[in-house]
N, C-alpha and C positions, 0 to 999 in steps of 0.2 A: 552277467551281473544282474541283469534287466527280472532275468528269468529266478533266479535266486530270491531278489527281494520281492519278486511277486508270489512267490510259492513263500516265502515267508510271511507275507501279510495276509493272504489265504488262509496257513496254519494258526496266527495270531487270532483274528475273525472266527474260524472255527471253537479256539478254543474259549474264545471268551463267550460263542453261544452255547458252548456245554458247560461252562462255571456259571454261568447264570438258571435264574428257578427260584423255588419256592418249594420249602421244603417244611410244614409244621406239624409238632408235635403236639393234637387235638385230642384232649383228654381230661379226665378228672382226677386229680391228685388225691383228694381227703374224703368226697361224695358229696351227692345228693340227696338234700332232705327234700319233703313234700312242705307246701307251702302253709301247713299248719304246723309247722314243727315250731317251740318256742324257742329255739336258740340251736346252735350250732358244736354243742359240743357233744353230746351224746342223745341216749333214748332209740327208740324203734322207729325212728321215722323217716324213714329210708326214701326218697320219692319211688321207687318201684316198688315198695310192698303194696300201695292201692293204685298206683297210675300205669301206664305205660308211659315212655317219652318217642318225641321227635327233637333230634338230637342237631342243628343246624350251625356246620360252618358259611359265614356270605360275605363276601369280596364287599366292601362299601361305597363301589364304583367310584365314578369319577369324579363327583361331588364329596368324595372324603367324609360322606354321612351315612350315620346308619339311622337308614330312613326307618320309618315306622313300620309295626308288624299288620296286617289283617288277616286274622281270619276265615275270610269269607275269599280272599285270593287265594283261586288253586288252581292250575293248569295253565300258569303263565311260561313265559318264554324262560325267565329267570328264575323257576324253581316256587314252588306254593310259600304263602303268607309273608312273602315278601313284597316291597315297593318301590317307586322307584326306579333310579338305575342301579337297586344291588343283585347281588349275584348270587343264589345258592351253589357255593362251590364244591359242598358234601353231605351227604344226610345220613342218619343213622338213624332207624323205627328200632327201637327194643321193647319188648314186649314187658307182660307189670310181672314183676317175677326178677328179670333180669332173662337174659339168654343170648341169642346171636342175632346182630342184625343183618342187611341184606348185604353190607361192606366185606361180610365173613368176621368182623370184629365181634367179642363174646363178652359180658359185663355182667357180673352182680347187681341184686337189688341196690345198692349204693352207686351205681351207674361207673364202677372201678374194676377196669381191662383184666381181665381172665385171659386172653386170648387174642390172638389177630394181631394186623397190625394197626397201630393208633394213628399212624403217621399221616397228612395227607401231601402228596407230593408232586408236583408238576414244575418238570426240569425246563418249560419253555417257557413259563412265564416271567417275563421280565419288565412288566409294568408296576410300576411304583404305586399304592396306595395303603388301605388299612383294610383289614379281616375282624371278624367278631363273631361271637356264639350267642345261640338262641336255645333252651331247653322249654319244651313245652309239655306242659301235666296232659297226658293222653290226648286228644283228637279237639285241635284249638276249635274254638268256637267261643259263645258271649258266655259271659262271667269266667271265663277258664284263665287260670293262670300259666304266666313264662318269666323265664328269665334271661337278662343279658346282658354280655359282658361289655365293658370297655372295648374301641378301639384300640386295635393293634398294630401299630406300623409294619410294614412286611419289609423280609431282610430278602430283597431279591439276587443279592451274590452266592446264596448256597449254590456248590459246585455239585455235580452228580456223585452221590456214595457220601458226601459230608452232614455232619450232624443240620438235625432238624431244629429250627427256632423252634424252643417251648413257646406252647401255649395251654397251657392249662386252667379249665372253666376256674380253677378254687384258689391260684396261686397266691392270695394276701388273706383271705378269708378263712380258709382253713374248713372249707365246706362251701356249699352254696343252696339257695332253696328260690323257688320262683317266689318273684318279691312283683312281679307287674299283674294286672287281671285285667282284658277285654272288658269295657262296659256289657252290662246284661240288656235284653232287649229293651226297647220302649214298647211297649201298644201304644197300638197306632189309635186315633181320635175315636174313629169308629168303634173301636174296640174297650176304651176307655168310657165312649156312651153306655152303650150295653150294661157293662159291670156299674155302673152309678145307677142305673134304669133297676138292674136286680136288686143292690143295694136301697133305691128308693123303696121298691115295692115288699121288700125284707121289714122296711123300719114300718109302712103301712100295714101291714098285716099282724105285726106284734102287738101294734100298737090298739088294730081293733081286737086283740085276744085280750 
């Protein structure tokens, strides 16, 4: 009997580590426009007719925040222009055009699946918190625009082979366009003398012409 209810709590254990996971469907429903686009309903303004993207799903660790982007962060533990303890948990580079990124996923200039799979999936995670996306207009740096979405509560009881929690960048919008910009740089003091010193000596020399 002993032996029975132990191979049964065994099996129970097991099975409840292969129905747990994380399973989302990472995608864009309607597209992406570039961040001059006036409005979201139509026009040529595709974000991939003039940009490429970096295309970022990130775990919003354990502080339940989605901390802020930089940058100038690349080659951390946790995945580039993130901060933080969040997590880049996927990325996706599509080139300006639309085409394949390095996932095998394939996407039109409107950044909408041609191909691959969308899904991202990991059947062992079973830690409770929130996900979010990040679209960025070609190769972040100062003044460049992203955008990003809402926190997501993650549904960590998908079973292996069960549908994927949606999560789609456009799902209330009906589109989406980077709407955030990196401040542009400062010059620095030194820098700001100079251009006043040329500036001075500009308004002096007009002024003896």
């Amino acid at each position: 009997m002993k032996k029975v209810l132990l191979g049964s709590m065994i099996l129970l254990a097991a099975v409840s580590f292969a129905s747990a996971g994380v399973a989302i469907n990472w995608t864009v429903s309607w597209g992406a426009y570039d961040h001059n686009a006036a409005d979201l309903t139509g026009g040529s303004n595709a974000l991939l007719d003039s940009y490429s993207a970096i295309w970022q799903l990130i775990y919003a660790g354990v502080n339940n925040v989605a901390d802020p982007a930089d940058w100038a962060q690349v080659g951390g533990a946790n995945g580039d222009y993130v901060t933080g303890d969040d997590v880049v948990w996927g990325q996706r580079n599509i080139p300006q055009g639309g085409g394949t990124a390095a996932d095998g996923t394939v996407w039109n200039n409107w950044m909408i699946s041609q191909g691959g799979d969308v899904n991202y999936v990991n059947w062992t995670w079973t830690t409770p918190g929130s996900v979010y996306q990040r679209v960025f207009e070609g190769t972040p740096g100062p003044g460049t625009w992203y955008f990003e979405t809402e926190l997501v509560a993650l549904d960590t009881t998908k079973g292996e082979g069960g549908h994927s929690q949606l999560f789609p960048l456009d799902d209330e919008n009906g589109g989406f366009q980077p709407t955030e910009q990196f401040p542009g740089v400062i010059p620095e003091p030194a820098t700001m003398s100079l251009l006043g010193l040329g500036a001075l000596a500009l308004a002096i020399r007009r002024r003896r012409a």
